[in-house]
C-alpha positions in Angstrom: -2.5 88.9 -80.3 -2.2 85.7 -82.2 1.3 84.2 -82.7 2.6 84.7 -86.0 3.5 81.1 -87.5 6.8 80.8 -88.9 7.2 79.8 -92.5 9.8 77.1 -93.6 11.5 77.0 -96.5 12.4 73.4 -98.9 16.0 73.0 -98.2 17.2 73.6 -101.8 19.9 70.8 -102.6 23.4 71.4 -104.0 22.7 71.1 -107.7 26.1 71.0 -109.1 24.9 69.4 -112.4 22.5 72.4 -113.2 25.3 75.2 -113.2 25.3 76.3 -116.6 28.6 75.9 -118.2 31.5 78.3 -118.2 34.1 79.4 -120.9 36.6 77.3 -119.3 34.9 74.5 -119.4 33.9 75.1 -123.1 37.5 76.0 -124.1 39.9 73.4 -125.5 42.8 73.1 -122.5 45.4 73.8 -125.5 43.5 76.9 -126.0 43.4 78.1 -122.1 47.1 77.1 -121.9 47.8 79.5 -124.7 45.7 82.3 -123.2 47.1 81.8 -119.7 51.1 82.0 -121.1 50.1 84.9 -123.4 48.7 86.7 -120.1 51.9 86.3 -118.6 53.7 87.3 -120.9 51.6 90.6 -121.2 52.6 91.0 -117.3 56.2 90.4 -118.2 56.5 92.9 -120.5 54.4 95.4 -118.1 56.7 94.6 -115.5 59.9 95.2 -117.8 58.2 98.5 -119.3 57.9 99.9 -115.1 61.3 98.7 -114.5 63.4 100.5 -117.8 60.9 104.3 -117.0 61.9 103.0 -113.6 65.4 103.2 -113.8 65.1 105.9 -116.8 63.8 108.4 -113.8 66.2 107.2 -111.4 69.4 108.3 -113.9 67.7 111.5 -114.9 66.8 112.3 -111.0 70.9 111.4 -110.7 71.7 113.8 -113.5 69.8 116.6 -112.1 71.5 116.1 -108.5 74.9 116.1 -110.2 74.2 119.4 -112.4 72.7 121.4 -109.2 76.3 119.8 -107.0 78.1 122.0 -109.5 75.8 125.1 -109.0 77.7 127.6 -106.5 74.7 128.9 -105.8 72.2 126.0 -104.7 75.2 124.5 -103.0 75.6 127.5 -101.1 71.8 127.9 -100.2 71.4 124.6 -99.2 74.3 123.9 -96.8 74.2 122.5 -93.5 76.9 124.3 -92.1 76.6 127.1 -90.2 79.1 129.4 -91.7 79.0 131.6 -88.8 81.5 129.6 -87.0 84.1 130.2 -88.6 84.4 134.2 -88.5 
């Protein structure tokens, strides 16, 4: 069996002049600033959205505990107690 002789490869240098230019680097920095404070303030208002439906299920999650407290019935299905104790 003959040896198989290994093939080596250039070493390929770190070209970082031939990287083909990217959209940030084409765009004015005025420009990017104004893109990167409009993105924000996209999140903000996603954040602010999540937050009122948020708190608008919280309140009507409240509401609907309050109107089943005053329900005889649920209040007495779902007690704890155990009424046989005090026959």
């Amino acid at each position: 069996m003959a040896k198989k002789s290994k093939q080596t490869r250039p070493a390929q240098a770190p070209a970082a002049q031939d990287k083909p230019a990217t959209l940030k680097d084409l765009l004015d920095p005025k420009v990017l600033e104004k893109l990167k404070a409009q993105a924000n303030d996209l999140k903000q208002e996603e954040e602010d959205r999540k937050a009122t439906k948020r708190q608008q299920e919280e309140e009507a999650r409240k509401a609907e505990q309050k109107r089943k407290e005053n329900d005889f019935e649920y209040l007495l299905n779902n007690t704890k107690q155990d009424w046989k104790q005090y026959k």
